[in-house]
C-alpha positions as CSV (number, residue, x, y, z in Angstrom):
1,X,169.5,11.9,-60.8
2,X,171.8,10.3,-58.4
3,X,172.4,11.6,-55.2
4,X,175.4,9.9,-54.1
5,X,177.0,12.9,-52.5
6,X,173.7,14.7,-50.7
7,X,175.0,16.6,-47.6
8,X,178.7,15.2,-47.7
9,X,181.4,17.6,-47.6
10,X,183.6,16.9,-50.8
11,X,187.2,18.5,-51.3
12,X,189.0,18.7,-54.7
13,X,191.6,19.9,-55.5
14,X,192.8,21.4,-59.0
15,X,189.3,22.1,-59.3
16,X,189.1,25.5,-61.6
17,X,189.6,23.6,-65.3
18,X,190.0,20.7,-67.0
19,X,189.0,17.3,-65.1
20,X,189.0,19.1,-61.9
21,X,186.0,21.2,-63.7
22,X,184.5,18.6,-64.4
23,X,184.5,16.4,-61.4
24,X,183.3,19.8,-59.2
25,X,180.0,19.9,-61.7
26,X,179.2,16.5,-61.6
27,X,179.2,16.3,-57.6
28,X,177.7,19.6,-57.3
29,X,174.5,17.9,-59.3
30,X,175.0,14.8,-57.4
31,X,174.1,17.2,-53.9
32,X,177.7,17.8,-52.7
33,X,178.8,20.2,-50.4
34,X,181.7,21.3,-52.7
35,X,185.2,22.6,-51.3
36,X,187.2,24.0,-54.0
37,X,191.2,24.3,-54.6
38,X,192.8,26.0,-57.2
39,X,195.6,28.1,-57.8
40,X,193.9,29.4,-61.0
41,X,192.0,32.6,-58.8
42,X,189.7,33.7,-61.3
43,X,188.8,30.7,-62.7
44,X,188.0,29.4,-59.5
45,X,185.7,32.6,-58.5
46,X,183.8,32.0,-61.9
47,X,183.4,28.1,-61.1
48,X,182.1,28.8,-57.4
49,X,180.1,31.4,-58.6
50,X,177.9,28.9,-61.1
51,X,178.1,26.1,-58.6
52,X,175.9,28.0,-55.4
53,X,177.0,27.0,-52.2
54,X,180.9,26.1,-53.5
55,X,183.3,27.4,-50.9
56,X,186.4,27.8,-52.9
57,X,189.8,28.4,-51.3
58,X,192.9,30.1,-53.4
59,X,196.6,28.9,-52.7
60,X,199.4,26.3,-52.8
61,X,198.8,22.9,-52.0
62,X,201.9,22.5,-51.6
63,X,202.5,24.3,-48.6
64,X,202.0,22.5,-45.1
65,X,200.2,26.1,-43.7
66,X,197.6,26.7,-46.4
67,X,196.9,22.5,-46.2
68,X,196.3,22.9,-42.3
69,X,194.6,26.3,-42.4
70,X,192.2,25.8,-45.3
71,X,191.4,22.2,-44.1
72,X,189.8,24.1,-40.6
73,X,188.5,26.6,-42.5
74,X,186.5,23.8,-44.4
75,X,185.5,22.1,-41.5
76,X,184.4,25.4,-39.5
77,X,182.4,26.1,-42.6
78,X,180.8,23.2,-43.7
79,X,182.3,20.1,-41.1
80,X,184.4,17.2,-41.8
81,X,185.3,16.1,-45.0
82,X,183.7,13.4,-46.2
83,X,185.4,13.2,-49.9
84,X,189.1,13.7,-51.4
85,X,189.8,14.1,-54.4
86,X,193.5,14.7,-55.1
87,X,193.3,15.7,-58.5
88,X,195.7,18.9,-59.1
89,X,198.8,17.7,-60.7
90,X,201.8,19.6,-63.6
91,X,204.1,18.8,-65.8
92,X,207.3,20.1,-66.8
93,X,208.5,17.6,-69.3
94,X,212.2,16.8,-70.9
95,X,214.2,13.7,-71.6
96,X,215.8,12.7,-68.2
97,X,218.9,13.9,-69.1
98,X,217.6,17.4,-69.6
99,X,214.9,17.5,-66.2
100,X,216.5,20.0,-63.5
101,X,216.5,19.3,-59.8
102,X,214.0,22.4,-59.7
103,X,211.7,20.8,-62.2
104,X,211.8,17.2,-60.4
105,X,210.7,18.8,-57.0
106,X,208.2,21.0,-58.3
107,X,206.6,18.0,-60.3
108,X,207.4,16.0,-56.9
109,X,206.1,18.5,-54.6
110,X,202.6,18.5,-56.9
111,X,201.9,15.5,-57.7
112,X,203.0,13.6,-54.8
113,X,203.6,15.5,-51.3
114,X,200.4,17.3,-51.7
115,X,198.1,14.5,-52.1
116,X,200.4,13.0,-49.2
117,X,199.5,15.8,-47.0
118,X,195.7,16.7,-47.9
119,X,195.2,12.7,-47.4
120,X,197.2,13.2,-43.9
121,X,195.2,15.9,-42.8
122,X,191.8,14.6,-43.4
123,X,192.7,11.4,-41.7
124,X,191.7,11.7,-38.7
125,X,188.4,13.4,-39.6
126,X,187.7,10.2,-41.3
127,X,189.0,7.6,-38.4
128,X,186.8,9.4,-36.5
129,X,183.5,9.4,-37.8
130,X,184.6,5.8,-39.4
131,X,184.3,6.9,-42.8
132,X,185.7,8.6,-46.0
133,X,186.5,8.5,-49.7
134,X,189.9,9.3,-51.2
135,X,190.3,9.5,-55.0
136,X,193.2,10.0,-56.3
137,X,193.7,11.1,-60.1
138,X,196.9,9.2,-61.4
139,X,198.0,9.7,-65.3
140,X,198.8,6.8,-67.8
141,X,202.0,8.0,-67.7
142,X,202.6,6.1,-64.4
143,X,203.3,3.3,-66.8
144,X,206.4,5.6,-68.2
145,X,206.4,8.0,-71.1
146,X,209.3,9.1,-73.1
147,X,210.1,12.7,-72.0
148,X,207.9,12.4,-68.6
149,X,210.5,11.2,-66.2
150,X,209.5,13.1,-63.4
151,X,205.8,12.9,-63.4
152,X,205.7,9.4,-64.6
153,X,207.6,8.5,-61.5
154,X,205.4,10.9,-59.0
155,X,202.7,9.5,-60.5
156,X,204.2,6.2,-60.0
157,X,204.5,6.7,-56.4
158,X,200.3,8.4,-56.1
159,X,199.9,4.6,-57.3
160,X,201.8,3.2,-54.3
161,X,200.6,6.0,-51.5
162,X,197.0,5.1,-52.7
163,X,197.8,0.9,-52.3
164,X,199.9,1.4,-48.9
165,X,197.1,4.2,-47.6
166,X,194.1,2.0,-48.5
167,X,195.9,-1.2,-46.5
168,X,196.4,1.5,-43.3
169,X,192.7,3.1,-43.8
170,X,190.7,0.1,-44.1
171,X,190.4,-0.5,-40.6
172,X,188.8,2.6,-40.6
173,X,186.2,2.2,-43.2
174,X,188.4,4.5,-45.5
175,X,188.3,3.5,-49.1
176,X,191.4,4.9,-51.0
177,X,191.6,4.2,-54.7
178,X,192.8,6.1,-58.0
179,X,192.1,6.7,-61.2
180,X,194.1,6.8,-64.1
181,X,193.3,8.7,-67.0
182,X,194.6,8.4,-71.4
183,X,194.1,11.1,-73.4
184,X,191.5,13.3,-72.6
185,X,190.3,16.6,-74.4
186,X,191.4,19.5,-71.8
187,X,193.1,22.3,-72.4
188,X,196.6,20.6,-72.1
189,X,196.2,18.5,-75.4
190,X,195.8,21.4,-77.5
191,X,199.1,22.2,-77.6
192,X,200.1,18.5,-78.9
193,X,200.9,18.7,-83.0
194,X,198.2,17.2,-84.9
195,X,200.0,14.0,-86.1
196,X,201.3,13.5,-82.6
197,X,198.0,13.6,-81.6
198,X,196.7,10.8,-84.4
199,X,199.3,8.7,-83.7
200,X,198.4,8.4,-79.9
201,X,194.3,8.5,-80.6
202,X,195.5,5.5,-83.0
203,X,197.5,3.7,-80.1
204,X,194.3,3.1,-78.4
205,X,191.6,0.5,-78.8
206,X,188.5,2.7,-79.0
207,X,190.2,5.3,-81.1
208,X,189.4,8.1,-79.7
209,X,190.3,10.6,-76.9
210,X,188.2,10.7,-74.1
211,X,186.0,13.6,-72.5
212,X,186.4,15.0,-69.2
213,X,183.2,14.0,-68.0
214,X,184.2,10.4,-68.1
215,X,187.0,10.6,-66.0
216,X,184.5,12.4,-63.6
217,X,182.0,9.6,-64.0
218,X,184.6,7.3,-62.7
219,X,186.0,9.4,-59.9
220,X,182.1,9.4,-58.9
221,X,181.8,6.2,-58.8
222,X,184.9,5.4,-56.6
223,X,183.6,8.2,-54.3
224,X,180.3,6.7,-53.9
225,X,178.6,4.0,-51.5
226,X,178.4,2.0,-54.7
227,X,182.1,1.2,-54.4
228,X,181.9,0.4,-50.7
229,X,183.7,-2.7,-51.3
230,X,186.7,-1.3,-53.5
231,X,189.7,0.0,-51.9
232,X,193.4,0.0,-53.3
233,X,192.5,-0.5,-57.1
234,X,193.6,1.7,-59.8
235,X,190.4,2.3,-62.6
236,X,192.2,3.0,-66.1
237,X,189.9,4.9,-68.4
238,X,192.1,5.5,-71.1
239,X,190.3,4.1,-74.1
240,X,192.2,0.9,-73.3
241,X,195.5,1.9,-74.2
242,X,197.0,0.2,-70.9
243,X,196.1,-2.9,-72.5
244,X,197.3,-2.6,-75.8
245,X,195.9,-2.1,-79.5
């Protein structure tokens, strides 16, 4: 079993289902010291309670106070953060004409500002000690997706934060890098009709919709020592769909 994480202090965010889920497991078995954001209470309680040692932390990411209080509070508890992974993200789709300015924050304010400021506030941790992984989990729809306008384009702009941040952190031995998932069986895709569904399984190359763990796998990976030498790049794991049937 790898250990790629032993005795690092490993914050992410969006943790309590889904990806997030995932991702916590698979660096809990990998010996991280796991820090755990979700808005989701209760799942969060259960998912700290079956990973011992979790410190889980309740509350908007969005807001400037819970960003600065809970990052001391992780620090105080279990010292700097070593890992971020910005993967806690919405939706609130319509066709452009139909997206309200409430809806294009919100989206905005998710997806983008709070990765902005969790990366912000673990910067200097990480300048310090000359050394930390950022991950940031992007979408597909950063290509653009009818009926996505405003979290194809917040995704669209993770995907520049995470190019300009990794030219700014290098010189700090700060790798910044995202990863961009397809389709991928969480709770989210239940609600898509069933010929929908075909249709987009159909649009990719391997056919199939991919598993939570995998995205996991690759936000391990750019995480890890193993990608010491990657910084800036966006991984697709989407079944190859970004390249075409």
């Amino acid at each position: 079993m790898l250990k790629d994480f032993e005795g690092k202090v490993c914050l992410i965010t969006g943790a309590a289902r889904g990806i997030g889920e995932a991702i916590a497991r698979l660096f809990h078995q990998r010996g991280a010291k796991l820090a755990l954001i979700d808005l989701d209470q209760e799942g969060l309680k259960k998912l700290g309670a079956e990973l011992s040692g979790s410190q889980i932390y309740c509350g908007d990411i969005t807001s400037q106070e819970f960003v600065d209080h809970t990052i001391t509070q992780i620090t105080q508890a279990e010292g700097p953060v070593s890992v971020l992974v910005n993967n806690a993200g919405i939706t609130k789709d319509n066709l452009i004409g139909k997206i309200t300015n409430q809806d294009w924050d919100r989206v905005m304010e998710v997806n983008l500002k709070a990765p902005f400021m969790l990366s912000r506030a673990v910067f200097p941790q990480m300048k310090e000690r000359k050394y930390g992984k950022i991950v940031n989990m992007i979408s597909a729809s950063w290509l653009g997706n009818i009926g996505q306008g405003n979290y194809s384009a917040s995704k669209a702009g993770l995907v520049g934060l995470t190019r300009t941040m990794a030219q700014e952190f290098a010189r700090y031995n700060i790798n910044v890098n995202g990863v961009s998932p397809g389709l991928v069986d969480t709770p989210m895709i239940k609600t898509i009709p069933n010929d929908v569904k075909e249709k987009l399984i159909n649009a990719r190359p391997l056919r199939r919709i991919g598993q939570p763990l995998e995205i996991a796998e690759a936000v391990a990976f750019l995480a890890s020592d193993r990608a010491a030498y990657i910084t800036g790049q966006i991984l697709h794991v989407d079944g190859g769909k970004s390249v075409g049937a």
